[in-house]
N, C-alpha and C positions, 0 to 999 in steps of 0.2 A: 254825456260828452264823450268824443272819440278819444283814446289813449293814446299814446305816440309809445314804441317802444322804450324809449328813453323812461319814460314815466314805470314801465315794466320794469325793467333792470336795477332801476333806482331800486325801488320797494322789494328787487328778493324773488321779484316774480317772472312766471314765462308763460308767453301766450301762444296760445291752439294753434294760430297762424298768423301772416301777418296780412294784410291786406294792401297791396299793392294798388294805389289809385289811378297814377297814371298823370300824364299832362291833361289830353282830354276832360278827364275825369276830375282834377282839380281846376283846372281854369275855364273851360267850357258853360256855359251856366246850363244849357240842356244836357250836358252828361253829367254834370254835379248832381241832377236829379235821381241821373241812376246810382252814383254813389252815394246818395242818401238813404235810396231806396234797399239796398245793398248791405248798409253801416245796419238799419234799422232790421232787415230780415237777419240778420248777425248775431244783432240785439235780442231778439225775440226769442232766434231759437238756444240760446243760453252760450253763445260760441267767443270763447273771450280772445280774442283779436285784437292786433292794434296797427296803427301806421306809423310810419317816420317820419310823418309830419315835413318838416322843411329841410330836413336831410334825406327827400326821395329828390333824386333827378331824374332824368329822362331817360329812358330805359335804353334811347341810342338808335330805336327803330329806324324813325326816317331820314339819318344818317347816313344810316348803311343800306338804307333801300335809292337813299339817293346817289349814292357811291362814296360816302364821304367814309372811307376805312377808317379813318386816324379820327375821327371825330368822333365815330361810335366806340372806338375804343378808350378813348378817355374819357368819354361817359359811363361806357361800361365800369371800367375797373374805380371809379370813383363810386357807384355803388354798390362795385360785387366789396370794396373796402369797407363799406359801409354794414354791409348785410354779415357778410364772416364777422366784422369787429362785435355785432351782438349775436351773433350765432345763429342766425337765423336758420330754420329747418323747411318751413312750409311757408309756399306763398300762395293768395288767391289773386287773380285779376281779373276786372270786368271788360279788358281788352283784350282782345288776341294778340295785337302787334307786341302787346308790350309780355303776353303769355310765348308768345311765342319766339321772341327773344331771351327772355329769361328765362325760358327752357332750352332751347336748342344752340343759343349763341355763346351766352352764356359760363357753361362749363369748360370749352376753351378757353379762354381766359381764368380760369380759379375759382370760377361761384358756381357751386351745386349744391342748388336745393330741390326740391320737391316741389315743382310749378305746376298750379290747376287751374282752370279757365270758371269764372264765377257761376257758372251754368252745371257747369262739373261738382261743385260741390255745395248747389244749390241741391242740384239732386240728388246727393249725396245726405245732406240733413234730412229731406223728402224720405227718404229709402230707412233711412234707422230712425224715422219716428221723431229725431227732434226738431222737426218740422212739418204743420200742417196746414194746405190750402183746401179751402172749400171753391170748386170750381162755379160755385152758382152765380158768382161776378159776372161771369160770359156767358151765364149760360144762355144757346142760340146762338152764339157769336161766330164767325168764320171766322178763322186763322190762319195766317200761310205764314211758312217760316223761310227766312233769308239766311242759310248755310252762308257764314262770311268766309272768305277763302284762309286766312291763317290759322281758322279752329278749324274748317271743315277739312278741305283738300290735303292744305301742310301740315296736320296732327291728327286728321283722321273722327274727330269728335262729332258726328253723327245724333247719336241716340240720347244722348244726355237733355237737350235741350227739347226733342221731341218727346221723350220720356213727361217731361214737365207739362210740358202742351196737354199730355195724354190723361195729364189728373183734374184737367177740367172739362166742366160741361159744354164744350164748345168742339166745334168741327176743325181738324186739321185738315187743310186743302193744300198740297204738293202742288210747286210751280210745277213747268214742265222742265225747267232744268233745274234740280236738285241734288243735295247729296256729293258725292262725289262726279256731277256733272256739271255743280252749281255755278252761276255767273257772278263774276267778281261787279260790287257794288259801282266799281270807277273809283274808288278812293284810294286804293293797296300800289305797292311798291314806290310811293310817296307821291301819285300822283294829286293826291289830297292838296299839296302842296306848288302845282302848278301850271301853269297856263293850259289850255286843252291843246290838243294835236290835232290838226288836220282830220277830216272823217264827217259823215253827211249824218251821224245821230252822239247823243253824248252815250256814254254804258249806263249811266243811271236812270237814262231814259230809256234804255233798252228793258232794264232790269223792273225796273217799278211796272213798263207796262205788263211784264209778265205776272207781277204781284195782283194787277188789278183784274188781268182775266181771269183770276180764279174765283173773282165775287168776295170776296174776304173785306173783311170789317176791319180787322186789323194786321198790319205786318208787324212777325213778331221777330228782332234780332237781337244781336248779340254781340253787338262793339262801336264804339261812340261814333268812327268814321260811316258805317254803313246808315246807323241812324240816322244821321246827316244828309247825308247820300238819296235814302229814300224817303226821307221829308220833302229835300229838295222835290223830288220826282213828283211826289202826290201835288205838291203846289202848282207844279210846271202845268201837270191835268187840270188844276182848279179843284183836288179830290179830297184835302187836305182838312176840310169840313164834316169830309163821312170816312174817311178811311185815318186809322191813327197808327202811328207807327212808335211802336212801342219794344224797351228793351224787357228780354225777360225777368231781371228783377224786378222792376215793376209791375208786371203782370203779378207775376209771386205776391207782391207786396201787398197788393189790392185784392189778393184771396184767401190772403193770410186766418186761422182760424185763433182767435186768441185765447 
């Protein structure tokens, strides 16, 4: 069972970090998978963590990506209250929008803590040993990786996620736009959120085709909307049967060495 930090502080105790779920991530039932997936790699590699369980609110993202200033901010300051009031030091998220809010927005208004993007300190337990995958799950498997735009572009987080890719027996195949050239999934600056605009292709249809010219078996990403995003795309192709689109924890998950 997940701990809430309430359950921490009660008992005397304090934890590694705390694990920032997210909306997605708690009400979505396909990003719930990755927060399972996530909780359990947590679990594994001895990392005691907890959530706030029903005192997280919405970190304020598509608020403020949808212009709504006053609205992000009294989301925000309702959890940066939340987070000081138990002293929170480190946080993980399996989303960018909400990593990259609670890193960068964040500290103007009063909350600074130390925010890492779950990919980030996925590879991070990878690298000091207290975590191990056997890459033989994939092995043969093609992978192409979807650089989402608020880890890649807006924080620059690159290697981390390829680093992971790198410790299994499978092939990394690079779109042709990658990295810091990468194409936005179609779901960022709250477009997730509403009607499409005028234009003779959708971006995720743009985006998926590029995933599928490289032959890849799987696309591997890194934030609940992109997942979404390129589900959507593989179905639009009818592809959705041979190509899987999968976030990196769950990859992790399923290589796990116990």
């Amino acid at each position: 069972m997940v701990r809430t930090i309430k359950n921490f502080i009660d008992k005397g105790e304090t934890p590694e970090i705390l694990f920032w779920v997210g909306c997605a991530g708690s009400f979505d039932e396909r990003a719930q998978r990755v927060s399972k997936a996530f909780a359990d790699i947590l679990e594994k590699a001895g990392v005691r963590f907890a959530i706030l369980g029903v005192e997280e609110g919405c970190s304020g993202d598509p608020a403020k990506r949808a212009g709504n200033e006053f609205l992000f901010q009294m989301q925000a300051m309702q959890n940066i209250e939340v987070l000081n009031g138990y002293g929170i030091k480190r946080i993980v998220s399996a989303c960018p929008h909400c990593f990259n809010t609670l890193k960068n927005e964040y500290p103007g208004l009063g909350g600074n803590y130390d925010v890492v993007h779950h990919t980030t300190f996925i590879n991070e337990l990878l690298e000091s040993g207290r975590l191990a995958i056997d890459g033989g799950a994939y092995k043969g498997k093609k992978i192409t990786y979807h650089d989402s735009c608020y880890l890649g572009r807006a924080n620059g987080v690159y290697e981390a996620p390829r680093m992971i890719i790198e410790r299994l027996d499978a092939d990394l195949l690079e779109m042709k736009r990658s990295r810091s050239n990468g194409l936005c999934c179609g779901a960022g600056g709250a477009q997730m959120f509403k009607e499409s605009e005028k234009g003779s292709k959708e971006v995720n249809i743009e985006r998926i085709e590029e995933a599928l010219q490289t032959g890849a078996d799987i696309v591997a990403v890194n934030c609940p909307f992109c997942n979404t995003m390129m589900r959507d795309g593989t179905k639009h192709f009818e592809k959705d049967a041979h190509v899987q689109v999968l976030d990196l924890a769950e990859i992790v998950h399923n290589a796990i060495i116990l």
